[in-house]
C-alpha positions in Angstrom: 21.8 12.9 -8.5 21.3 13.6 -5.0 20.9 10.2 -3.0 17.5 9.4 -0.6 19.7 7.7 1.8 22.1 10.5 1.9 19.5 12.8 2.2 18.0 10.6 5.4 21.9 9.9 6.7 22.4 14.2 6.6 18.9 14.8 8.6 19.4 11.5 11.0 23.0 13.1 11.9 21.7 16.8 12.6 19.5 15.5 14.8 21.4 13.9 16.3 24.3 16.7 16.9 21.4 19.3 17.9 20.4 17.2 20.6 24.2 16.6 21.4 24.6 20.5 21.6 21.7 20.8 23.5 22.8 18.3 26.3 26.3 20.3 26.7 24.2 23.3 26.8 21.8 22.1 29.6 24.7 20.7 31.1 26.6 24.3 31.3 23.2 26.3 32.5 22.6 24.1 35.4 26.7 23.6 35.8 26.7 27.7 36.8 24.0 27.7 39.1 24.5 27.9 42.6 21.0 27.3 43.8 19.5 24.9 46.1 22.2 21.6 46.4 19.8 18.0 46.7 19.4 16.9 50.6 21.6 13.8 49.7 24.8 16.0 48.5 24.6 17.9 51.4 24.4 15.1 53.4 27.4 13.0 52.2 29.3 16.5 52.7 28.0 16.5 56.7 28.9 12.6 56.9 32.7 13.5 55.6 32.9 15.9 58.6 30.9 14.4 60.7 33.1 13.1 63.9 35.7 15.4 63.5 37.1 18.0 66.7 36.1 21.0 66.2 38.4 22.6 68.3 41.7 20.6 67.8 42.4 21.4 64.6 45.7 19.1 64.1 43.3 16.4 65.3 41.0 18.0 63.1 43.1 17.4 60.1 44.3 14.0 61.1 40.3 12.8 60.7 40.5 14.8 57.7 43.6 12.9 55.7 42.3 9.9 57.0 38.8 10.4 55.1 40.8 12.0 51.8 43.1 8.6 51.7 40.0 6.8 51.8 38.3 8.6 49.4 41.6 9.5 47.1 40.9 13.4 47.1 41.9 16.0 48.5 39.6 18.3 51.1 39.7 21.6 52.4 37.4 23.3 54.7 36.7 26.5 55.4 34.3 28.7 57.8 31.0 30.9 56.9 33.3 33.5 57.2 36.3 31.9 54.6 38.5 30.8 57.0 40.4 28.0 56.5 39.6 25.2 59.1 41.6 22.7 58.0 43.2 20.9 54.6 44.2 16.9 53.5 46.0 16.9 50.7 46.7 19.8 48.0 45.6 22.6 49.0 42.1 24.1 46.9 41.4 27.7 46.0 38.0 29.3 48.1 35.8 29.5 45.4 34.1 33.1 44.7 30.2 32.7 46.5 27.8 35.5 48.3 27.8 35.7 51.8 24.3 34.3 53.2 23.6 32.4 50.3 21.2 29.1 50.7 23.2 26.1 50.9 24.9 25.2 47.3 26.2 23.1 45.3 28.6 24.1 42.5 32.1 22.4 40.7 34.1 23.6 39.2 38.1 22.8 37.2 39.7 21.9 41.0 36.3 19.6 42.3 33.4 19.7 44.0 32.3 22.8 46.4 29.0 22.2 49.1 27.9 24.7 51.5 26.6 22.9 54.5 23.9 23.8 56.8 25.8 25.3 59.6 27.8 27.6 56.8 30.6 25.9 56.4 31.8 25.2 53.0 33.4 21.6 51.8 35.6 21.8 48.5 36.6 17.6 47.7 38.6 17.2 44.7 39.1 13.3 43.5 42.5 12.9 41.9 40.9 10.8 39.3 38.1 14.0 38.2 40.7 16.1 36.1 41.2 13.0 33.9 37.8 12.1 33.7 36.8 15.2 33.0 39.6 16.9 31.0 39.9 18.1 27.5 41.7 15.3 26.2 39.1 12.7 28.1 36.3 15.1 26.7 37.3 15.3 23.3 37.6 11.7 23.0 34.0 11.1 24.3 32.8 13.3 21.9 35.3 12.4 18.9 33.3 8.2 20.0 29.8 9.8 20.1 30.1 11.4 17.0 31.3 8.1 15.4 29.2 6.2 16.8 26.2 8.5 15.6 27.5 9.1 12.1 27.7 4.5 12.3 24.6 4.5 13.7 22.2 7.2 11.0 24.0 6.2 7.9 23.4 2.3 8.8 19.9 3.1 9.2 19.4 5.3 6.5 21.2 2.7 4.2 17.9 -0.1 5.8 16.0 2.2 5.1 16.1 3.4 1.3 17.9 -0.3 0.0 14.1 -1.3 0.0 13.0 2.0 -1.7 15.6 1.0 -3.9 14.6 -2.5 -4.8 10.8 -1.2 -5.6 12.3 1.1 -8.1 14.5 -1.9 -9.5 11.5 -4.0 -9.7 9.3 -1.0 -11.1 11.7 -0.4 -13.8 12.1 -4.4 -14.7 8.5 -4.5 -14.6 8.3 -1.0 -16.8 10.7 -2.8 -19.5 8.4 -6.0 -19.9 8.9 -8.5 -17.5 5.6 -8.8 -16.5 5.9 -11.8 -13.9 8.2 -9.4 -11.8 7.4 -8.6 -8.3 9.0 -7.0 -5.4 9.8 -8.5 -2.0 7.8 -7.5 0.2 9.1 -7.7 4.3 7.8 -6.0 7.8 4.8 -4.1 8.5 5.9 -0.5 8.1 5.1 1.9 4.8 7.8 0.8 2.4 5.7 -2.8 3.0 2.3 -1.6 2.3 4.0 0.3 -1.1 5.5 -2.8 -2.0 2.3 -5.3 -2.0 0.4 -1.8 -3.6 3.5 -2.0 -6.2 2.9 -6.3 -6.6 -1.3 -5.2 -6.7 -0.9 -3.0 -9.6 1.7 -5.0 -11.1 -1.1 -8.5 -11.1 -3.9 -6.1 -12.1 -1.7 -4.6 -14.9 -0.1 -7.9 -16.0 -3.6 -9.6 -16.3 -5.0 -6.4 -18.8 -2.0 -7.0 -21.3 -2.4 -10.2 -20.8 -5.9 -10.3 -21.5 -5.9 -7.6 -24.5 -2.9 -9.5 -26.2 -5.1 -12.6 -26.3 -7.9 -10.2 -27.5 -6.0 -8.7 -30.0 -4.9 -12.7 -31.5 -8.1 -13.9 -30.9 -10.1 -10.9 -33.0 -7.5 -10.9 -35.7 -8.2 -15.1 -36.0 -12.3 -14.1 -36.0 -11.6 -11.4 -38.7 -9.7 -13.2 -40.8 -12.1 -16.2 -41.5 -15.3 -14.2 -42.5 -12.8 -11.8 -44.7 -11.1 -15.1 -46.1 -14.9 -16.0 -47.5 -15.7 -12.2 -48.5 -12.9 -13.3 -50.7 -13.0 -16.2 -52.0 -16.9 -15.3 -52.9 -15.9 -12.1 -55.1 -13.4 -14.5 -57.0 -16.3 -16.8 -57.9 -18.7 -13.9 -58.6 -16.1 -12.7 -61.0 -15.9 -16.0 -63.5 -17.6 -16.1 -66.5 -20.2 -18.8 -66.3 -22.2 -18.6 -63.3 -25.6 -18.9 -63.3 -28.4 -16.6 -61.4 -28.6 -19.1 -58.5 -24.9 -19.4 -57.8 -24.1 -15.3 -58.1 -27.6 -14.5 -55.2 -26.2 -17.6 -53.5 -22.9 -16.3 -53.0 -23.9 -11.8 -52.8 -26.1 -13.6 -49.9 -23.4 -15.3 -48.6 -21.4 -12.2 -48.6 -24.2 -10.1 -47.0 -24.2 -12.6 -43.7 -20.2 -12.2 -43.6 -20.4 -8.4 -43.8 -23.3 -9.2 -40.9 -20.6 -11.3 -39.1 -17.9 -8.4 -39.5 -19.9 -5.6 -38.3 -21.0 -7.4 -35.7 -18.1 -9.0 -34.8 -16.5 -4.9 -34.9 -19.5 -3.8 -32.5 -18.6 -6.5 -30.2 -15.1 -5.8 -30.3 -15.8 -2.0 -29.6 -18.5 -2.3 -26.6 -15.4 -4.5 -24.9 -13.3 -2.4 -25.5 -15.5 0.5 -24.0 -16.4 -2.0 -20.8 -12.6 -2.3 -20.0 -12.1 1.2 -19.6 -12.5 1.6 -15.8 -13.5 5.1 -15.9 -16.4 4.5 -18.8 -18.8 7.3 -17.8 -22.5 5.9 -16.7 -24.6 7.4 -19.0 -27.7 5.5 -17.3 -31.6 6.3 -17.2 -34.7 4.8 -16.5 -34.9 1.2 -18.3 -38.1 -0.4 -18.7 -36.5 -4.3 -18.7 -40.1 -6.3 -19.6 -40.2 -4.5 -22.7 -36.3 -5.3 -24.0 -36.5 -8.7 -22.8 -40.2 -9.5 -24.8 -38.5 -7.7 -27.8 -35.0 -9.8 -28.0 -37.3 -13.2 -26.8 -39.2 -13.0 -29.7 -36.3 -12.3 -31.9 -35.2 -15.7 -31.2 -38.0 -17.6 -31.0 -38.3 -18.1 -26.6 -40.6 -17.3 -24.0 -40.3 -14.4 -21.8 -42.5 -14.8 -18.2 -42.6 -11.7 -15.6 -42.4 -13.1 -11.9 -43.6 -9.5 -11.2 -45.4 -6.8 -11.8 -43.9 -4.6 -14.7 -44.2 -1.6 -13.2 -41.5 -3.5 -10.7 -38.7 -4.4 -13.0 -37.5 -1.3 -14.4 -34.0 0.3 -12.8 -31.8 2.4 -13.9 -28.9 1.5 -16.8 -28.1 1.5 -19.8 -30.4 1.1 -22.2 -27.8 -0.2 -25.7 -25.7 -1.8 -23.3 -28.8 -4.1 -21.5 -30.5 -4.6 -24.8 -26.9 -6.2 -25.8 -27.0 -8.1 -22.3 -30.3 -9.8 -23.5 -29.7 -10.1 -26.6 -26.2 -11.5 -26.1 -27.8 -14.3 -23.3 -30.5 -15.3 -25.9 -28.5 -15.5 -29.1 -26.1 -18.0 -27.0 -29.0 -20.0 -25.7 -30.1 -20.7 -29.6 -26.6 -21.7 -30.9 -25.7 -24.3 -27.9 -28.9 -25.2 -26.5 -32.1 -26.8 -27.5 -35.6 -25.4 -27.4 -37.6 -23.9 -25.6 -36.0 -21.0 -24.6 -37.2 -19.5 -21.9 -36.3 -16.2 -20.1 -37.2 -14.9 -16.8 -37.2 -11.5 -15.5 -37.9 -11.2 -11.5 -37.3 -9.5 -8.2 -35.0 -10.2 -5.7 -35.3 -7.5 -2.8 -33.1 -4.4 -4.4 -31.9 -6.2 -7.4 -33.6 -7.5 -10.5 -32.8 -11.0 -11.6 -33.0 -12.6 -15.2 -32.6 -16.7 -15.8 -32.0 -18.0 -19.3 -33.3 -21.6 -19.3 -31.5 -23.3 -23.0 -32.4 -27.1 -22.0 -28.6 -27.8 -23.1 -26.3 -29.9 -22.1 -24.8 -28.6 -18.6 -21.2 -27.8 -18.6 -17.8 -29.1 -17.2 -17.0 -27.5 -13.7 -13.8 -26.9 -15.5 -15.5 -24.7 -18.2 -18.4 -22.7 -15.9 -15.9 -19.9 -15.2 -13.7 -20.0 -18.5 -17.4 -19.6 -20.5 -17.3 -15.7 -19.4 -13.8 -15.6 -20.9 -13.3 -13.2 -24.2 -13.2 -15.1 -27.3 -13.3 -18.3 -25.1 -15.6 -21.4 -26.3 -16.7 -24.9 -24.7 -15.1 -28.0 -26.1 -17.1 -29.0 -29.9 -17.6 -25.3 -30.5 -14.7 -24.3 -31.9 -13.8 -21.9 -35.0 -17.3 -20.6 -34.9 -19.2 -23.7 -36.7 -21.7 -22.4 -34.4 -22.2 -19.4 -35.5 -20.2 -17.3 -32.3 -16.9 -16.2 -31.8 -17.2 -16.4 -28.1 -17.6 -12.4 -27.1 -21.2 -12.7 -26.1 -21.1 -13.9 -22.6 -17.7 -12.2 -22.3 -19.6 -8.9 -22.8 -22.2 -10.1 -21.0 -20.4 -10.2 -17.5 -18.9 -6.7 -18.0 -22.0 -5.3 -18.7 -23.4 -6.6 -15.5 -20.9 -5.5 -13.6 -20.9 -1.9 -15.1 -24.2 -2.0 -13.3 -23.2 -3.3 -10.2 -24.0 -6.9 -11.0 -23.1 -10.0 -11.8 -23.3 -12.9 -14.2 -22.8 -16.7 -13.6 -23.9 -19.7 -15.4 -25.7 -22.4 -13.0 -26.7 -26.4 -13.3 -30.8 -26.1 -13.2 -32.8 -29.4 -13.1 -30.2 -31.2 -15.2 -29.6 -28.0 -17.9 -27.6 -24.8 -18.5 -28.8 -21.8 -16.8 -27.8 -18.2 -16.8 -28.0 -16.3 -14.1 -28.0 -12.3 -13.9 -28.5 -9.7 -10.8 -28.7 -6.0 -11.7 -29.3 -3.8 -8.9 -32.2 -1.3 -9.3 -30.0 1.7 -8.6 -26.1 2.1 -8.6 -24.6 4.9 -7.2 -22.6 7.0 -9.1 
């Protein structure tokens, strides 16, 4: 398996030895050229000759040796017209120019070569230059660049993909069930953002099994109870003895646990349906005053308009907001008191619906936890009540599949629901 950091180390390294080759090519274009020589080169050449006799040319060469020893080179000079004026120490080849050339500056393997203004041409060659600039000196430059540039790429390659490569070890612990796994996350840069996108999912993922594991315990504990009475009321229906009473007692019996089941089923289904994130809006005109009247009266509570009808339709789901209701009004009549009242208003864009139970108001502890699946206050347990603790679980994801919300509120001393729809979602 070919490596990411290996991949990264090879490109990092060509890079790097293309701009290396370019340099030595740059480097040998303008090396050859013989064009114009910068004002300061040809200057320091003037200042090496400047003070010399012209004309007295073993005095000449006396000023000459004196400025070589100083400078540890050798110099020659010659003429416009290549005639040697005058040497100080070894004595240098006439390079190879054109006759009336500008002043240049060019080197080459015996030193330097200037052309001053007055024609005369300076060749300097340091006794040091040949070992500075020889093969051997050259090729262990090179030989340290390249080591230092393979060092270099491969170290940051390796700081570079060890990250990559502890996202894919926490991925793959997270992918074999250790759900509480994250990965570190450190810097600013792109592999830091993918990390804390990696640690986003991995919450959001963690919480959904978490969630449909206690779902899954939770409905199988519901199920059970009303099957454990379907039960027990067929092994009583089937000895001898009974009387008339007894057997309707106990088919009617039967009849609300079959009730209980295929509601319980429904419930289980429409949450089911509500966790799936891309649950297609199959939404319409909804006329709310006429659902809420309808589910109100099934329960025996008041429903009051704080607006025109005509005002308080939007567009949802029909099923799913007649559940909403329902679900809100049914929970009012098992752990409140009477009267019931629901109200159906307008807040600006959004339509707002209060369920008023009169019951005891809850623990801050419990306000949130009551919108929990399968979750139920303190003294309502194992469904004495009647509820199995979907309703205002289905409740909130309803709203929010319209773009709403659900909350439960402390009103003048008793429970209150609370639910905003907005008139229109957009798609």
């Amino acid at each position: 398996m070919r490596r990411l950091h290996l991949s990264i180390f090879g490109a990092l390294v060509a890079a790097g030895l293309c701009c290396t080759a370019l340099v030595f090519a740059i480097n040998t274009v303008f090396r050859s050229d013989a064009g114009h020589v910068p004002h300061f080169v040809r200057d320091m050449g003037a200042l090496v000759l400047e003070g010399l006799p012209d004309r007295d040319r073993p005095g000449f060469e006396r000023g000459l040796s004196r400025r070589a020893r100083r400078l540890n080179a050798s110099i020659s000079v010659w003429d416009r017209d290549g005639t040697l004026l005058g040497k100080a120490g070894k004595a240098l080849a006439l390079p190879h120019l054109a006759a009336g050339r500008e002043p240049v500056f060019t080197h080459g393997k015996d030193g330097l070569f200037i052309r001053l203004d007055d024609g005369r041409l300076l060749a300097v060659a340091f006794h040091r230059m040949h070992d500075v600039f020889g093969p051997r000196r050259l090729a262990m430059s090179v030989l340290a660049l390249v080591m230092f540039l393979l060092a270099g790429s491969y170290v940051a390659a390796r700081r570079i993909t060890r990250r990559l490569e502890l996202l894919e070890q926490g991925v793959t612990r997270f992918g074999d069930g250790a759900l509480e796994t994250r990965v570190q996350v450190a810097g600013k840069d792109e592999v830091a953002q993918l990390s804390r996108a990696f640690n986003s999912a991995f919450e959001r993922i963690a919480g959904l099994l978490r969630t449909q594991r206690r779902m899954l315990q939770s409905a199988s504990h519901e199920l059970r109870s009303p099957l454990s009475r379907l039960r027990m009321a067929f092994e009583l229906l089937r000895e001898p003895g009974g009387s008339s009473e007894e057997r309707e007692r106990l088919c009617a019996d039967a009849e609300r646990d079959i009730a209980e089941l295929d509601a319980l089923i429904a419930d289980l289904l429409l949450a089911g349906r509500l966790a799936d994130a891309e649950l297609p809006r199959d939404f319409g005109v909804v006329s709310l005053p006429e659902l809420l009247r309808e589910e109100a009266e099934r329960v025996g509570a008041t429903a009051e308009l704080s607006a025109p009808s005509a005002e308080l339709s939007l567009n949802g789901n029909a099923r799913m907001l007649r559940s909403l209701l329902r679900n809100l009004l049914e929970n009012a009549k098992r752990y409140g008191r009477a009267p019931i009242s629901a109200t159906l208003g307008r807040a600006g864009d959004a339509l707002q619906i209060w369920v008023d139970d009169r019951g005891t108001p809850l623990p801050e502890a419990e306000r949130a936890r009551i919108f929990e699946a399968f979750y139920r206050p303190a003294g309502h347990r194992e469904g004495k009540d009647g509820g199995v603790g979907l309703g205002l679980s289905l409740v909130k994801s309803i709203a929010e599949h319209h773009g709403g919300s659900a909350r439960y509120l402390e009103h003048e001393g008793h429970s209150r629901f609370e639910v905003q729809l907005p008139l229109r979602i957009k798609a």
